[in-house]
C-alpha distance (Angstrom), angle and dihedral (degrees) to the residues before:
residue distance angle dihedral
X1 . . .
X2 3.76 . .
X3 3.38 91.0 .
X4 3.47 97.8 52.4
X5 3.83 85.0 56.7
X6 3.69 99.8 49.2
X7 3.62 88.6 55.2
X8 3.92 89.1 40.5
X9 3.50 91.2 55.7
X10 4.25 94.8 38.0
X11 4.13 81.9 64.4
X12 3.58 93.7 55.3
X13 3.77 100.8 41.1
X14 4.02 85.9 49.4
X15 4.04 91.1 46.0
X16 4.32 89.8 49.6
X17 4.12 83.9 47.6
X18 3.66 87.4 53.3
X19 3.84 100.5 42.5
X20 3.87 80.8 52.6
X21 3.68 96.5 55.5
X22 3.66 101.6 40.7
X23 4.33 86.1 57.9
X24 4.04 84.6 61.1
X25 4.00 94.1 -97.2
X26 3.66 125.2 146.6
X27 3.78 120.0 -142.0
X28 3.51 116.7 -135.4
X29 3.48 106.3 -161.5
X30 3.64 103.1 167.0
X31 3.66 135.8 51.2
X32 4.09 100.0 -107.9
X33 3.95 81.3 42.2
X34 3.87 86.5 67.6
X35 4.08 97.8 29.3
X36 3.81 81.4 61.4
X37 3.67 105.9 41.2
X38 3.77 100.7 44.0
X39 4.22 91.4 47.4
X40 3.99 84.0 62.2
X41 3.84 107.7 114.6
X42 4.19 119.1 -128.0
X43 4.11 109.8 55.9
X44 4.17 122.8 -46.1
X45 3.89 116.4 -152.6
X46 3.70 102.8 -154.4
X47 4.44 106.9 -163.8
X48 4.11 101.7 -163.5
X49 3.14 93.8 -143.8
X50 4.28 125.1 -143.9
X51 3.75 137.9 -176.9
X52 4.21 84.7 -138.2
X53 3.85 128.5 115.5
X54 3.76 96.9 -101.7
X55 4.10 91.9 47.7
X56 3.70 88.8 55.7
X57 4.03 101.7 42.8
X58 4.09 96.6 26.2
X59 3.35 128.1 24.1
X60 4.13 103.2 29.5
X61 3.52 90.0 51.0
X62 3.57 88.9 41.5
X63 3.53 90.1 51.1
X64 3.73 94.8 52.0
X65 3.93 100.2 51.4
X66 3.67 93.6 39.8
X67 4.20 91.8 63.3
X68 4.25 80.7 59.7
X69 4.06 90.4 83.4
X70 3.35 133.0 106.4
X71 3.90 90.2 -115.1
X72 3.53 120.6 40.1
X73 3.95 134.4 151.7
X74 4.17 119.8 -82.1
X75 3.60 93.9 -125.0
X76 4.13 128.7 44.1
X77 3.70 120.3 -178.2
X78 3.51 135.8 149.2
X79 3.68 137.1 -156.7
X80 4.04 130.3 -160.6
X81 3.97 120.3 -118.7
X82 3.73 106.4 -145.6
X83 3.57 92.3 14.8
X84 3.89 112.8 59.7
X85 3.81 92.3 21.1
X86 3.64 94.7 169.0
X87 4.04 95.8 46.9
X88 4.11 80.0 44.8
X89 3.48 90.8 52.2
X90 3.45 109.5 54.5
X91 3.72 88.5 41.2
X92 3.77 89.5 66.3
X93 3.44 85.3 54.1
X94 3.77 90.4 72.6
X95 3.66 94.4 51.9
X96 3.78 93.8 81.8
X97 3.81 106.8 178.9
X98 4.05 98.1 29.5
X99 3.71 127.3 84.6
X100 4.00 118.1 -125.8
X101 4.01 108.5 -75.2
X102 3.28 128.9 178.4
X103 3.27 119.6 -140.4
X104 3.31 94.3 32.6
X105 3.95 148.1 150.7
X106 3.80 119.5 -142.6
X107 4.16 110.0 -172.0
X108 3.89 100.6 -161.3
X109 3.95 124.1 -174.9
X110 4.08 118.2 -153.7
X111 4.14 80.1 -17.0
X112 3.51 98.0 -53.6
X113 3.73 130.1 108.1
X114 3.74 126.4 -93.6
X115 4.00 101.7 162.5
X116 3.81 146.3 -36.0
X117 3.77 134.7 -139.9
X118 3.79 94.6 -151.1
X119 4.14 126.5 -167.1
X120 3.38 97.2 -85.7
X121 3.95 89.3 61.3
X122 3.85 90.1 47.0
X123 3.84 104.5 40.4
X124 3.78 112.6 81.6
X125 3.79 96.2 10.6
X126 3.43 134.6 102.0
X127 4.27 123.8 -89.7
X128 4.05 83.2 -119.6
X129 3.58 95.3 45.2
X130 3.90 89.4 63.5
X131 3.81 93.6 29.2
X132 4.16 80.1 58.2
X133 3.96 92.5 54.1
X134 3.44 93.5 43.8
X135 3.65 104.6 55.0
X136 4.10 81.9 39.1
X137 3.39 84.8 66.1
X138 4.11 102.3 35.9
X139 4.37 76.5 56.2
X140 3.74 86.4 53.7
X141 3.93 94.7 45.1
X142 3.58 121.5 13.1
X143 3.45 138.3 69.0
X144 4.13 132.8 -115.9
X145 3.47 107.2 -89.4
């Protein structure tokens, strides 16, 4: 039985990864990939990513169709809560202010924090309710692309 769940649960970690990658983020999966990604200059979406309910049907495709905008941040990366918990953890350590969230969306500028649409603004809302207060913020922020 256990096994069957490890490998259940494998599939759906490696399907999340992949949903990730195919919106154009990068997964930092270890902490120099995040000390090195979030000290780029120009504006760093960081996507906390989770293998829960509201990661899956919110905020991944959420943060796929909000990248489709005619302003959107220089960097996108993503790293995996329960997964990567060191990359995760040092990543929350640049989100001065908020308390750890996941899923999550951390909008950094030069590596420091601007804003975050935490869980509680993801869970129970709709995909375009959080696609909506992203690009809000990416027309606040970020550059045209």
């Amino acid at each position: 039985m256990n096994m069957d769940f490890n490998l259940f649960m494998n599939d759906v970690v490696r399907q999340a990864r992949e949903e990730m990658e195919t919106a154009g983020y990068e997964q930092l999966k270890t902490v120099e990939d995040v000390e090195e990604a979030l000290s780029r200059k120009g504006t760093t979406l960081v996507m906390v990513n989770s293998v829960c309910g509201c990661a899956g049907g919110i905020a991944r495709p959420a943060a796929s169709h909000a990248v489709h905008y005619d302003k959107r941040p220089t960097n996108l990366v993503t790293v995996f809560a329960g997964q990567d918990k060191e990359a995760t953890e040092k990543a929350r350590e640049y989100f001065e202010g908020f308390p750890p969230s996941s899923p999550s969306f951390a909008l950094l500028k030069d590596g420091k924090i601007i804003t975050m649409v935490e869980r509680h603004e993801i869970e129970g809302h709709a995909p375009m309710s959080v696609i909506t207060k992203l690009q809000g913020y990416f027309d606040e922020h970020c550059e045209e692309l």
